[in-house]
N, C-alpha and C positions, 0 to 999 in steps of 0.2 A: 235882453229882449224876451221877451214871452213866448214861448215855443207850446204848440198844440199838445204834444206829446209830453208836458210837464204835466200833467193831472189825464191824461188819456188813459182807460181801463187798457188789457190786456187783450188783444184781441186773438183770443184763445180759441181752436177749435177741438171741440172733446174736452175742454177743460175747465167747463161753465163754475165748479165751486172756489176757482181759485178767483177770476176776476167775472164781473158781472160783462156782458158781449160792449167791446166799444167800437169806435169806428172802424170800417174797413181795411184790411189789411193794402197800405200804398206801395206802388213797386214805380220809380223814377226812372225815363232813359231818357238820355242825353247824344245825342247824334247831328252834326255837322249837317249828316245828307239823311236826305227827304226818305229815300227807296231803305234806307237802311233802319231808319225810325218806323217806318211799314210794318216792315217783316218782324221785330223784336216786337211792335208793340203787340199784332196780331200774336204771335206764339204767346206773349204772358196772357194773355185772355184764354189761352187754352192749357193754362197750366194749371188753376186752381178757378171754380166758380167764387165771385163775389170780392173782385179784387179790382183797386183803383188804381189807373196808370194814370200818369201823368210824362207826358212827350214835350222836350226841350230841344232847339237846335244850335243854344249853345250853353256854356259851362257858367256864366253869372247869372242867367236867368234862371238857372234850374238850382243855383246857391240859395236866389234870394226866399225862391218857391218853399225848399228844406228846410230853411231857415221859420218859416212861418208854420209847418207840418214835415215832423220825422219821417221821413219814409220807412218801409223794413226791406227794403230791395232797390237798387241803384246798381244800373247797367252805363256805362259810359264807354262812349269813342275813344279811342288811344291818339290819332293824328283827327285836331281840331283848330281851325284857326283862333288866333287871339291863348284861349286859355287852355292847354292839350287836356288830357286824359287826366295823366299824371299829377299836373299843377292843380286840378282838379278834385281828384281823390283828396291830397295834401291839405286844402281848403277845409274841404269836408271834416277830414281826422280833427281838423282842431276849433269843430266846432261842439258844443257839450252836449252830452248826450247821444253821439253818434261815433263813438270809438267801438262797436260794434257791430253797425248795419254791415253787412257785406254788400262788396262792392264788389261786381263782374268788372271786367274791361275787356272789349269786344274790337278787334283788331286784326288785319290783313299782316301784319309785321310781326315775324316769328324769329327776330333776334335774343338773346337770352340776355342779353345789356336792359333790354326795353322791359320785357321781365321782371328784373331784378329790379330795377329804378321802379315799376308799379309795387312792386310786393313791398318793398322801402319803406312806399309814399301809403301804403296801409291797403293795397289790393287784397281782395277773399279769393279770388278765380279767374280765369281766365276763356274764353270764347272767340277759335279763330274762325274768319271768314275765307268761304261763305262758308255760313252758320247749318250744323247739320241742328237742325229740327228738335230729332227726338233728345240729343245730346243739352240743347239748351231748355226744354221742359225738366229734364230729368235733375239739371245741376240746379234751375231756376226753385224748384220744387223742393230739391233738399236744402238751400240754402233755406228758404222761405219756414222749414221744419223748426232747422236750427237754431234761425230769429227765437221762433217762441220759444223752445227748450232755453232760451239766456231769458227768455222774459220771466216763464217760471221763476229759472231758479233765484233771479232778482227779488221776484216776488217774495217767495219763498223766505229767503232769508231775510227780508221786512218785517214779514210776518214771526219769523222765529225772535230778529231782536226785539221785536213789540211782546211777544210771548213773555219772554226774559224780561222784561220790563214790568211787566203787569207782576210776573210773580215775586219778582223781589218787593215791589209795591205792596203786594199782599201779605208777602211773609213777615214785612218789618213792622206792618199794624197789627199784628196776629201778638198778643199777649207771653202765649206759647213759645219756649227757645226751641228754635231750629237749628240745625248744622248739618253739612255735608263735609265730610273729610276723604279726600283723593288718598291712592293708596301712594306710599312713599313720602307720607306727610306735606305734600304739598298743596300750596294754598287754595281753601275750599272754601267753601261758604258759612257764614252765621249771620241771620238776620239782628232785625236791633234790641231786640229783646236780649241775645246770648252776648251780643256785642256788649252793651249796657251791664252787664252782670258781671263776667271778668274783664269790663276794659281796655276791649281791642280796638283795632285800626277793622280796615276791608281794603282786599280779603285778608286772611288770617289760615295760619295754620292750627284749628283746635285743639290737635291731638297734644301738644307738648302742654299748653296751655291747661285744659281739664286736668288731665295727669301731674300734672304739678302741683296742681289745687284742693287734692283730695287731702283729706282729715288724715292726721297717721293712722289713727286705728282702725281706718275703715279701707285704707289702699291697698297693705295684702291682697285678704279678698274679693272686694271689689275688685280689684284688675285681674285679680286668677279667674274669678266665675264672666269677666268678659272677653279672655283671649281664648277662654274653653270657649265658649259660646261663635265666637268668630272662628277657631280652629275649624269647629265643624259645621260651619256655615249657615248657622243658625240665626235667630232672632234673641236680643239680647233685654233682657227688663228687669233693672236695680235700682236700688236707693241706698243715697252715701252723704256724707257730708262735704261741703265743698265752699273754700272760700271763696265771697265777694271781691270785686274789685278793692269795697272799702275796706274789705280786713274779717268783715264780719262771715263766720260759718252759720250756712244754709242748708238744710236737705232740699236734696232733688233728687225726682225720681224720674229717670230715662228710662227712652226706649229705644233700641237701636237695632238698626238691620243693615245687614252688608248688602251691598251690589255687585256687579259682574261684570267685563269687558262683554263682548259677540264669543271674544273667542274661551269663555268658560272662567279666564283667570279673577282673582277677585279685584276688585276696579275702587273699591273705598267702603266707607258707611255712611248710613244717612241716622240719624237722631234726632228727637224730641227731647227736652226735658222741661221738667215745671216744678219751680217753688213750692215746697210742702212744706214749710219750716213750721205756717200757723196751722197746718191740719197733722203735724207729727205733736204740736202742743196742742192741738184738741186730744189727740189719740194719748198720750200721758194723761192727761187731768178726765176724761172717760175711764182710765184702769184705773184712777184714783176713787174717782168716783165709784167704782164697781165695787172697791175693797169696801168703801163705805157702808157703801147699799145693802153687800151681803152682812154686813153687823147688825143690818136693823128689819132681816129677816126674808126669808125664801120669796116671796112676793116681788120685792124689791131686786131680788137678784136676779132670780128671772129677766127683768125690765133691763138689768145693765148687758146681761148678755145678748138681749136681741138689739137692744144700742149696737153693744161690738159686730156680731154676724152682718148686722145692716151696714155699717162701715166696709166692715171686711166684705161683701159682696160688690159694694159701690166700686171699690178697688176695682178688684178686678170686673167689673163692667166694663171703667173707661178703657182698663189693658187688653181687654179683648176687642173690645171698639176699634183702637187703634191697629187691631192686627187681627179684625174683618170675622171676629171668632162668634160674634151674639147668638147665633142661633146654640150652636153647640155647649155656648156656657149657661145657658138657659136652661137648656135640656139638664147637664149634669148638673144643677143646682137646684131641679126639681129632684132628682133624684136622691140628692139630698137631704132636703125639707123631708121629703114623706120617708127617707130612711129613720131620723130621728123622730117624727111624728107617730110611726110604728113601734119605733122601741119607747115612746113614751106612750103608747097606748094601756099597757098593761100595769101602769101606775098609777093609784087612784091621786098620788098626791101631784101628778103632772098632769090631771085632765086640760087644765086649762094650757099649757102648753102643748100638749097634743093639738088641743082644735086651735090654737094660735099657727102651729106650723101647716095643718090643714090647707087654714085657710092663704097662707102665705104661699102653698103648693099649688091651690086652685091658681093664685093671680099668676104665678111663673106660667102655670098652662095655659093663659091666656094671651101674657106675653107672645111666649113661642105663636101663637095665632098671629099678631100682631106681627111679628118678626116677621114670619113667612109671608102676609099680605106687601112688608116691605120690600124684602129681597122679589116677589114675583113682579113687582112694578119695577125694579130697576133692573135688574138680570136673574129671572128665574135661574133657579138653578137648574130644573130637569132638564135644561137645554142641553149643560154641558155633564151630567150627568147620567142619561137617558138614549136622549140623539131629537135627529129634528123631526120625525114624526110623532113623535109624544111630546114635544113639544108644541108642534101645532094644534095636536090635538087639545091639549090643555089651554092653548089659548082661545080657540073657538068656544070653550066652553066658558072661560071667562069673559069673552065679550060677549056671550048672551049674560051672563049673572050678572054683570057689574052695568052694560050701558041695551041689554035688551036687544041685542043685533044678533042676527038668526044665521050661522057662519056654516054651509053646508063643507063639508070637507072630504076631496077624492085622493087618496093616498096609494099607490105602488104598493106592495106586495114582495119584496123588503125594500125599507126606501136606502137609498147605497148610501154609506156615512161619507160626510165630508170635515177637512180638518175643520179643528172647532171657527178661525175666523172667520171663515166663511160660515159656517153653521151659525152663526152668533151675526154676520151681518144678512143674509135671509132671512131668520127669523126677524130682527130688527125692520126689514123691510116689509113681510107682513104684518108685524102690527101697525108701522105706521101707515100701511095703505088700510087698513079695516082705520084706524083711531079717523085717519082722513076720511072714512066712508061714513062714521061715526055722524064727525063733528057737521061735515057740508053735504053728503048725497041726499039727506033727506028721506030716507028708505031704511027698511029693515031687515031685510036678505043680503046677504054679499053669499061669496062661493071663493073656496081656496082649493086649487087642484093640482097636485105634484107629479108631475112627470118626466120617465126619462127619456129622449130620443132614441136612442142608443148612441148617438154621434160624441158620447165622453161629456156630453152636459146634463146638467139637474134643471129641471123649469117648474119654476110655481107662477102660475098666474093667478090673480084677486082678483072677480070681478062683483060690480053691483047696476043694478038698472036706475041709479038715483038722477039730478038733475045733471051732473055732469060739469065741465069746465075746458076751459081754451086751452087746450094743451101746445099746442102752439105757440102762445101769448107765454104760458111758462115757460118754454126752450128759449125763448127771446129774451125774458130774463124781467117780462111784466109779472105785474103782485099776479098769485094767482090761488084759487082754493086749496089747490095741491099743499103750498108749501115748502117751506124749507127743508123739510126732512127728506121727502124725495126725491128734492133734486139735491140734496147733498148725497143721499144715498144712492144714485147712481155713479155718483164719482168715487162714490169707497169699492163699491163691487167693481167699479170700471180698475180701480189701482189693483184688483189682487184677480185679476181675468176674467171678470163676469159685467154682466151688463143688465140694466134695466130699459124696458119699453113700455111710455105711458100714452095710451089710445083713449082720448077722453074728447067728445063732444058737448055742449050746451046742448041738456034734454037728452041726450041717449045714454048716459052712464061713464062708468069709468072702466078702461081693464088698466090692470099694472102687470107685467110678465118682468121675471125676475132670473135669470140664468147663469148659472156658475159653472164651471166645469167642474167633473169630479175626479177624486184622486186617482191615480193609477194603483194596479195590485197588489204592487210592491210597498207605496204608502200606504196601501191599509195593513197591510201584515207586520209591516213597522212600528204601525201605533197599537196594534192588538198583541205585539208579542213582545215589548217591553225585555232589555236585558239586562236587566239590573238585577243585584245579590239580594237576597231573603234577609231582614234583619226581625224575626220573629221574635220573641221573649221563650227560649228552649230554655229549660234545666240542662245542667250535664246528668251524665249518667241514665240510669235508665228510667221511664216514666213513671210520676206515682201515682199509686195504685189508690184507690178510692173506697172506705168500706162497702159494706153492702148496702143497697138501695143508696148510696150517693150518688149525685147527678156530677160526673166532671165536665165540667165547662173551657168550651174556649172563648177570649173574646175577641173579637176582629172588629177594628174600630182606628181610622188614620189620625182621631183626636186623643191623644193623652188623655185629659181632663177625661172625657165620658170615659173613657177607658177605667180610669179610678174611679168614677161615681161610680160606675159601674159593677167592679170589683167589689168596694167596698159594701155596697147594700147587695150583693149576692152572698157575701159570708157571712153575713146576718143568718140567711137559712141554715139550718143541720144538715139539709139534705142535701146540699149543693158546695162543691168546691172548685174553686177556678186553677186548672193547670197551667194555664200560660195565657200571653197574651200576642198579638199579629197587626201593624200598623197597618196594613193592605194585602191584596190578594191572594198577591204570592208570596208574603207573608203563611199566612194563612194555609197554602195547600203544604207548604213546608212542617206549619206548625203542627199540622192534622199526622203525617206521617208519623211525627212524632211522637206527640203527646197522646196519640189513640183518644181523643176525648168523646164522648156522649153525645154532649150537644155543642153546636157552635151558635154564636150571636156575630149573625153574619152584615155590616155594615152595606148599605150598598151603594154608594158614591164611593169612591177611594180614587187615590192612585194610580197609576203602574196596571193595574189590573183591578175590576171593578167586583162588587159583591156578588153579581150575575154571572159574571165569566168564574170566577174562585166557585161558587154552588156548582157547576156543571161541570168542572175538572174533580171538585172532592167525591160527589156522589159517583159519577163513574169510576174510583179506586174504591172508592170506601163506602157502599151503597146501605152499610147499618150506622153510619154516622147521620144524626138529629143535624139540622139546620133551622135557625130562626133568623129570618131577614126583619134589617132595622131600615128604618130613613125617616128623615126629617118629612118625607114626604108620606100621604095616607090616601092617596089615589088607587082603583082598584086596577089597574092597568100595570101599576108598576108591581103589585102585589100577584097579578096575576102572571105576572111573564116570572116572579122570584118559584113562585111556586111549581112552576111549568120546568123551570132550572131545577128543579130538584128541593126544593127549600120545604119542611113541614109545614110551616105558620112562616106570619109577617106580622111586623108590628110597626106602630108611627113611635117614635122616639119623644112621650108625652111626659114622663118621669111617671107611669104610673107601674109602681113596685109588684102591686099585685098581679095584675095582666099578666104583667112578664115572668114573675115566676109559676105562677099558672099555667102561662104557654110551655116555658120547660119542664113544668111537671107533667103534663100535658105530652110534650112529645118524647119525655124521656120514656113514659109508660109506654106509649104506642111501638119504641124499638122493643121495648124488654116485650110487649105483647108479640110482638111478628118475629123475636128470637125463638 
């Protein structure tokens, strides 16, 4: 039989992004007598607004009723003629779909036999008569909670196996081998690309399978340089050779990352890999080709080598790609370029290769432009490297440059930090109420004003005078200008204790007010004081000492890579030698005690402790130590708060050689001038 409740939405309250509003929540009673259908029916009208009763006076007519619409609450008489309580209930359980409605039984007869036989026959509660009032609101109510809490989590797990679905569907047309290996070798995933390659079932256990597969003379190594890499819970990227199902050896080049339980332990690996077999025989017949090339004179060599460099770059693009690095391997490959463009400067027979790397310098710094314009459209970074009032500021400023919308902005005077999720879903919330003011108000002022009550909440509200929309029509869950992102994004801030209120009329504007609570003092001293060990780059023994007029440098930087571009185009100079190096902040105040250096190249995103906090700890010990702030970013806000920390200069992280060693010749004079 067709049951209402087989395609019926979720009638959710407060929980509008899981199901779209459906019919009214039904609460069924069932009662013999007249006075006692009264009294129950009148209390469920005062238990929740907006609920549909339906009153039966006996147990097959309220079957046939269920039978056509689920109810989510069913009260029944225990002594009924013809069909009791009990035989009732019993009916109910075995019919589908309703092995969870709770069932009250509402009874004068307080034997524990009668009891037991209801709880049996699938009773939720019980309700003696006469009925106190506030006791049947109160169980009526929670029962009614409950209902939806099973309807959720129903949901929920629909949604999760359709999740799982879709991505296996994705991973198996995706060219790309995928695998996931659980930790204990047990069976993990491999889409059909990995399947197809060694000729497995699903699931599969990888790990035995790879391992087994590898070339002899590349599995030594190969598996030393990836149980280091997983020892110390790193990220792992090699090329090996490995046989085919059919027999035939392949290179592949992987990339693999461990993951984690909650509770810290390691939980398995996840991995890529991909056929390089015809681009490891491009890469042999290109050095073939290069031997050639240099036999038939310097012109042509040249050409073989920016062949390879061009190769060798692409490489690592994709690797950095995969492990989220582009900006940074940008940066250190300008530095790069214009390192060898400078030592090819002063040879007349490399002009042409100098202005070759020039101009390969210029497009990398152009790139970097590009990059930044990408990562600010999907998650700026200054959000989570800054906080949220530089963040908003810098979006105000982008929605006038990019769509001409005039974003006045009222900001607190300091604005209190919040952990990053929440700081990452407020800001997400103000752009999409400005993009929404954007696309439909019509108008070109909006206003974003941050305030704290003192009541333990942050509130930003957005407002604009444009033509406005049925706010209303959108809580009901009609199309509406608003959109999906605000009402999905009340239900993200609603999950981690905050809330959205959207006040929007036709013709009078919109406001959207946004509120989170903030952290207590305890969580902020816990994210500001970080207790973790110093793994700086120290010499043993005691620091070296640096001739005269040498500039000793330190660098502070959480990327490797820049770290060595870095490195290496400063020992190019006479005048400059780098003493050590510091992944993060407190890296860095450690490194300083040590190494006594001159100048430091103080990174300012990191870690554990940021480039800001590490300037304001070194300069009050060590107040004749040079500071130079770095960042991807070149805003005068962030340069004005490094300098304000103590920092001599700032720079944007452009690969331009000169600048930089100008800025530390630059500030190395200015200590020896104030010594």
């Amino acid at each position: 039989m067709h049951r209402d409740s087989d395609h019926r939405p979720l009638p959710l309250t407060g929980a509008s992004t899981l199901a779209d509003p459906g019919p009214r929540e039904l609460v069924v009673i069932v009662d013999d007598q007249s006075t006692g259908r009264r009294v129950l029916e009148r209390l469920i009208h005062t238990v929740e607004r907006d609920l549909d009763v339906l009153v039966f006076a006996d147990a097959p007519t309220a079957l046939a009723a269920i039978e056509a619409r689920t109810p989510d609450l069913i009260l029944t008489d225990y002594l009924m003629p013809g069909m009791d309580g009990i035989s009732f209930i019993r009916r109910v359980r075995e019919l589908p779909d309703l092995g969870d409605v709770p069932i009250v039984v509402v009874t004068v007869v307080d034997e524990r036999g009668v009891r037991y036989r209801a709880l049996d026959a699938g009773a939720t509660d019980f309700l003696n008569r006469p009925i106190d009032e506030h006791e049947c609101r109160a169980r009526c109510r929670n029962l009614l909670t409950l209902r939806r809490q099973q309807q959720i989590s129903r949901w929920r797990a629909e949604r999760l196996a359709e999740s799982e679905r879709r991505f296996r569907t994705m991973a198996d047309e995706l060219p790309l081998m995928i695998w996931l290996q659980e930790a204990g070798n047990e069976p993990g995933f491999a889409n059909r690309a990995c399947r197809d390659f060694f000729g497995l079932p699903a699931p599969v256990g990888v790990k035995a399978c790879w391992q087994g597969g590898l070339h002899p003379d590349d599995r030594d190594a190969y598996l030393a340089a990836f149980e280091a890499q997983r020892a110390a819970r790193q990220p792992f990227h090699g090329e090996c050779r490995m046989r085919r199902a059919d027999g035939e050896w392949r290179w592949l080049e992987s990339f693999v990352r461990p993951f984690f339980g909650a509770d810290g332990e390691p939980g398995g690996v996840v991995g890529a890999s991909l056929d390089i077999t015809e681009r490891k025989a491009a890469e042999a017949a290109l050095k073939a080709s290069h031997l050639e090339l240099e036999r038939h004179g310097e012109q042509l060599a040249r050409l073989a080598s920016q062949l390879t460099l061009t190769e060798q770059r692409e490489r690592k693009r994709l690797a950095k790609v995969l492990h989220d690095e582009l900006q940074q391997l940008l940066v250190g490959a300008s530095f790069g370029f214009e390192r060898i463009g400078r030592a090819a400067k002063g040879q007349p027979e490399c002009a042409d290769l100098a202005a070759t790397f020039a101009d390969v310098a210029d497009a990398l710094k152009e790139a970097i432009d590009v990059s930044r314009t990408l990562v600010a459209d999907l998650a700026p970074l200054i959000l989570h490297e800054a906080g949220l009032a530089e963040a908003l500021d810098w979006l105000t400023r982008r929605m006038r440059e990019r769509y001409g919308l005039e974003v006045r902005l009222d900001l607190p005077q300091p604005v209190a930090p919040l952990p990053e999720d929440l700081r990452s879903l407020v800001f997400d919330g103000v752009r999409e109420a400005l993009l929404n003011t954007v696309k439909h108000a019509q108008c070109s002022h909006a206003s974003v004003a941050v305030s704290e009550p003192g009541d333990g909440w942050l509130c930003v509200r957005i407002e604009d005078d444009g033509v406005g929309f049925d706010a209303a029509a959108q809580d009901s869950g009609a199309a509406s200008p608003a959109g999906f992102g605000l009402f999905s994004m009340r239900e993200r801030l609603h999950a981690l204790g905050g809330h959205v209120v959207i006040d929007s009329r036709c013709g009078q504007g919109t406001r959207v007010t946004l509120s989170v609570p903030r952290p207590s003092a305890t969580e902020q001293r816990s994210l500001d004081l970080p207790a973790t060990p110093a793994t700086a780059t120290v010499p043993d023994g005691e620091p070296a000492l640096a001739g005269d007029g040498v500039l000793r440098v330190l660098l502070v930087d959480d990327h490797t890579m820049v770290r060595r571009a870095l490195a290496a185009t400063l020992e190019d100079a006479p005048d400059v030698v780098i003493v050590g190096e510091a992944a993060d902040g407190l890296d860095a105040v450690h490194a300083v005690e040590h190494l006594q250096p001159d100048v430091v190249l103080m990174d300012f995103a990191m870690p554990r402790l940021d480039g800001l906090e590490a300037t304001r700890r070194i300069k009050a010990r060590w107040p004749g130590v040079g500071i130079i702030g770095l960042s991807m970013y070149d805003e005068a806000d962030r340069a004005a708060a490094m300098i304000e920390a103590g920092a001599s200069a700032y720079l944007s992280k452009t690969g331009d050689i000169d600048a930089l060693l100008a800025t530390i010749r630059s500030v190395g004079a200015g200590l020896a001038g104030a010594a």
